[in-house]
C-alpha positions in Angstrom: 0.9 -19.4 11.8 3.7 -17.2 12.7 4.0 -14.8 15.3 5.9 -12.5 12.8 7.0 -11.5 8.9 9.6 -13.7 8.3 10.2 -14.1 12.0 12.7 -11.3 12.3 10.1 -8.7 14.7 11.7 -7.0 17.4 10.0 -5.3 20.7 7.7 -2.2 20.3 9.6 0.3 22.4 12.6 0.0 19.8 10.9 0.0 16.5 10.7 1.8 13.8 8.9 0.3 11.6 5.1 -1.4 13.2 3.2 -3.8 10.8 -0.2 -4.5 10.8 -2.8 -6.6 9.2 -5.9 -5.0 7.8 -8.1 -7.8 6.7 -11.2 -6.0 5.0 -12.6 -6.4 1.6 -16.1 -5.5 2.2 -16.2 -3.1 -0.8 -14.5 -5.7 -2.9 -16.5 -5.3 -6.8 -15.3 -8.0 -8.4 -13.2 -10.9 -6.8 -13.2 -10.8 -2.9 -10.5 -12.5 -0.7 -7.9 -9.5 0.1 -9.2 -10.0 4.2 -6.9 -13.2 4.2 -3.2 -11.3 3.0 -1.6 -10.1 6.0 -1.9 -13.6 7.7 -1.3 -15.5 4.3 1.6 -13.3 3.9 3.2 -14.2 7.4 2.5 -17.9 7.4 4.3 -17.7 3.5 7.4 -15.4 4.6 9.1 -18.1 6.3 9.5 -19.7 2.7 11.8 -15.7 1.8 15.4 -15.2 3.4 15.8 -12.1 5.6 18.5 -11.2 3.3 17.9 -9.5 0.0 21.2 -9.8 -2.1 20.2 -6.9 -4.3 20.0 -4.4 -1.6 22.7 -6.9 0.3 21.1 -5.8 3.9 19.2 -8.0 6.1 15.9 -7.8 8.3 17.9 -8.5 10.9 19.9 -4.7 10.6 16.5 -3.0 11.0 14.0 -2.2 13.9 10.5 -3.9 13.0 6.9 -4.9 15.1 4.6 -7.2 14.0 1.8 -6.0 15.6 -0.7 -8.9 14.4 -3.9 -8.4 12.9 -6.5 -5.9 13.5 -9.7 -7.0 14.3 -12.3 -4.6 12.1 -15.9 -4.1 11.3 -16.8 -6.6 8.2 -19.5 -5.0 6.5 -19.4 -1.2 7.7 -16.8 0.7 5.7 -17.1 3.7 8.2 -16.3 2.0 11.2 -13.7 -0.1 10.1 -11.4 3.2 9.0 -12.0 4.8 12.4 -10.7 1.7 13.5 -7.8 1.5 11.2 -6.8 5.6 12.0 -7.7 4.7 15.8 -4.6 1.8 15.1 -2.4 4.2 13.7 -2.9 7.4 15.5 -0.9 6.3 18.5 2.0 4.9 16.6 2.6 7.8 15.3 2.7 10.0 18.3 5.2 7.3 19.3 7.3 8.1 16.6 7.2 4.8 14.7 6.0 4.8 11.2 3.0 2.4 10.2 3.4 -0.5 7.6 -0.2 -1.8 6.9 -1.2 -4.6 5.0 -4.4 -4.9 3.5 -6.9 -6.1 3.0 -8.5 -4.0 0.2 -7.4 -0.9 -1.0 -10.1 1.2 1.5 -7.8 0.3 4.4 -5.4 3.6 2.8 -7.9 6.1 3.9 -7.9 4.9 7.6 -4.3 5.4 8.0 -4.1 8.5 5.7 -6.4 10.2 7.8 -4.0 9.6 10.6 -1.3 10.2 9.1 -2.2 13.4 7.4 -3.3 14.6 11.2 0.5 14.1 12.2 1.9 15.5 8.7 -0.8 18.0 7.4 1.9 18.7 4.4 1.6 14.9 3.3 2.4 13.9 -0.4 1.1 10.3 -1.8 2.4 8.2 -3.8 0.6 5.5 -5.4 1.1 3.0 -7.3 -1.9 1.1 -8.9 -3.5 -0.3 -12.0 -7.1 1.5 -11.0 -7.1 5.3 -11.1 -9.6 5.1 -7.5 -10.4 8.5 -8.0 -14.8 7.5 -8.6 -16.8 10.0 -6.5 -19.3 7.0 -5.9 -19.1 3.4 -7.0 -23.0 1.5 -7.1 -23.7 4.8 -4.8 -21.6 4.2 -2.2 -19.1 7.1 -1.7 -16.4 4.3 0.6 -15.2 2.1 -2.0 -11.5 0.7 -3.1 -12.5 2.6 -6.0 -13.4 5.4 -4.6 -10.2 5.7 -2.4 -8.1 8.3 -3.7 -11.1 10.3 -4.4 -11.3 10.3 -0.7 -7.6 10.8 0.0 -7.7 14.0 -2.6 -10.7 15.3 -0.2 -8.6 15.4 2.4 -5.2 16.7 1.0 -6.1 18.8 -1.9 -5.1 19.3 -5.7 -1.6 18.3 -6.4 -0.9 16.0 -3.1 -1.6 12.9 -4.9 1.3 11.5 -7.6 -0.1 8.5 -9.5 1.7 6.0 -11.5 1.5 2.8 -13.5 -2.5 3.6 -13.7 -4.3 2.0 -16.8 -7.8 1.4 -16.3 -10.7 3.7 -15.1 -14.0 5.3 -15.9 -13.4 8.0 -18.7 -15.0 10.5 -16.3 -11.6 9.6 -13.6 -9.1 10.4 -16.6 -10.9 13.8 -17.2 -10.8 14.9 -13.4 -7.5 13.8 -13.2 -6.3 16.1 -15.7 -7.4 18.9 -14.4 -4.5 19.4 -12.0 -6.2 17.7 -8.9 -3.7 15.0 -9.1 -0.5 14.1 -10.7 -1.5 10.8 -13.0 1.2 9.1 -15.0 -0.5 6.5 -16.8 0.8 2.7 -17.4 4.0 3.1 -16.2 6.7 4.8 -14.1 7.6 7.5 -16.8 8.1 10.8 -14.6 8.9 9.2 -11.4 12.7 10.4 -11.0 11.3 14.0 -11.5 8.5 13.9 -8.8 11.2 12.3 -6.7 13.3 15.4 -6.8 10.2 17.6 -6.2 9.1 15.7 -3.0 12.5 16.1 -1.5 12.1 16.5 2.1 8.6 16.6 2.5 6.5 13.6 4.0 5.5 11.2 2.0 2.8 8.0 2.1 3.3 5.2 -0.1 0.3 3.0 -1.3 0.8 0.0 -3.6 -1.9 -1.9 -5.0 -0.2 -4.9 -6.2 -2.2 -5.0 -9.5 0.0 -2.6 -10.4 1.7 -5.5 -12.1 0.9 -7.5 -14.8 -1.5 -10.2 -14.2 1.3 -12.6 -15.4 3.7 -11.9 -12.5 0.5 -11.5 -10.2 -2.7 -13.1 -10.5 -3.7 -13.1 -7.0 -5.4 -9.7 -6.9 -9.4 -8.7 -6.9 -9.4 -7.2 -10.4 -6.7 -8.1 -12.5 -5.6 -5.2 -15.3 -3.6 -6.6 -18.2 -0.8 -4.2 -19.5 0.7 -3.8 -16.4 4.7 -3.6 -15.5 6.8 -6.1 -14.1 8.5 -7.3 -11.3 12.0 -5.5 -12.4 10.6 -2.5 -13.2 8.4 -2.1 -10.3 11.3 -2.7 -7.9 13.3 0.1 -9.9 10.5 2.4 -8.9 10.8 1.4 -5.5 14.1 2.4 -5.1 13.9 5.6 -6.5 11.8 6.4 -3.3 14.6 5.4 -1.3 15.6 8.8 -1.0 12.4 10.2 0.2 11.3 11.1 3.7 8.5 8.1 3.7 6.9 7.9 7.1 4.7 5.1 6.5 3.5 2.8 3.8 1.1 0.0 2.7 0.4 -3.0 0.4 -3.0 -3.7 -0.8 -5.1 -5.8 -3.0 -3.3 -9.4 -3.0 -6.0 -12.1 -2.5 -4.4 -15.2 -2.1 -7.7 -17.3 -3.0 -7.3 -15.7 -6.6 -3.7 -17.6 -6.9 -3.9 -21.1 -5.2 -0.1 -21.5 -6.0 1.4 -19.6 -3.9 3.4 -17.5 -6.1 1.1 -14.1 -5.9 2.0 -14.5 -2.2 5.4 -14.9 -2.4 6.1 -11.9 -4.5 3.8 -9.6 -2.0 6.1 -11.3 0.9 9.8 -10.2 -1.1 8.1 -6.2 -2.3 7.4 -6.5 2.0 10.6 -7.3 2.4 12.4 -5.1 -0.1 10.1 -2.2 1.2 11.3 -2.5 4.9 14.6 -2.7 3.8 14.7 0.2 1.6 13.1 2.6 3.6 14.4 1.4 7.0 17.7 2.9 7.0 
């Protein structure tokens, strides 16, 4: 295994950027395997250049800190996100900004609720196939589809900016639409506007990676045809450039779902397009 993404980390003390691994997927309702990304995902990198030729910069021109892998509660929802926000609490007094890779898309909530502690005028953005937004799922209330629910609980109406979503209980859609969050459904229609209204503020970005198409992404826990691809999702990406993001996460790949690789490699070049994007 190696000791870093793509084997570019730097020292703590001069980061700005600190990844780490979330591996849960407890609350997984359909196809499990999301525990094994982050260290999937750093044994594949080394297979990615540092240098991305689209945004011609280099891994090498930011500050970055692999921070490993958490080590959380399988099995107790609760515990592991106090252990997550316990994780990210002190980077953030320390002025770095958190990059977590899950694990399932529950992880978000851990480092929201630190996160919205340091920045109580927090925005979300999220990108996702699943609108999340279930009060309860099989009766529990701590669910990956019950996530931004949770995330609305603790920011209030119009915090949350949704995009790419196609797939939910009718119930979600109907709450949704009364003005607790901002959905834009199956693609990223509306994006360069919110952009503009989030100038300046703080900003969390959450990507669940079934936010593409199953085609460019099979590797994922539940698979939503209809979604957009790699291009487009990339173009959405850099529209946030301009935003004041102070920290950010990728959920939902499952690398047992795509033995080839490829599912991987596509979460491993988003990581790297992410870092670079937002680290300058």
């Amino acid at each position: 295994m190696l000791n870093s993404f793509f084997e570019c980390g730097g020292p703590y003390e001069t980061a700005d950027f600190v990844l780490f691994g979330a591996p849960f997927d407890s609350t997984a309702s359909f196809r499990s395997g999301a525990r094994f990304a982050s260290g999937t995902m750093r044994n594949e990198s080394i297979g990615l250049e540092s240098y991305s030729p689209v945004l011609d910069k280099d891994l090498e021109d930011i500050s970055y800190h692999d921070a490993g892998e958490l080590t959380l509660c399988i099995g107790e929802a609760q515990t592991a996100l106090r252990q997550v926000e316990d994780f990210t609490a002190p980077l953030l007094l320390d002025h770095k900004r958190p990059v977590m890779i899950g694990g399932e898309h529950l992880v978000t909530l851990g480092a929201l609720r630190a996160v919205h502690k340091q920045y109580p005028d927090l925005h979300v953005v999220h990108f996702d196939a699943h609108a999340d937004l279930r009060d309860d799922y099989l009766g529990a209330t701590l669910s990956h589809a019950t996530v931004m629910r949770r995330a609305w609980e603790l920011l209030g109406d119009g915090r949350i900016h949704q995009f790419g979503i196609r797939s939910g209980e009718r119930g979600e859609f109907a709450w949704a639409e009364k003005k607790h969050v901002h959905m834009h459904k199956f693609n990223f229609v509306g994006l360069a506007e919110t952009v503009q209204a989030l100038h300046g503020k703080p900003v969390y970005l959450t990507l669940d990676l079934d936010v593409l198409d199953p085609s460019i992404l099979p590797g994922t826990g539940a698979p939503e045809p209809g979604g957009v691809d790699f291009h487009a999702l990339m173009h959405a990406l850099r529209l946030l450039a301009p935003l004041r993001v102070v920290g950010f996460d990728i959920v939902e790949l499952s690398p047992p779902c795509d033995r080839s690789g490829a599912s991987t490699a596509v979460a491993c070049k988003l990581l790297r397009e992410m870092l670079l994007l937002y680290g300058g």
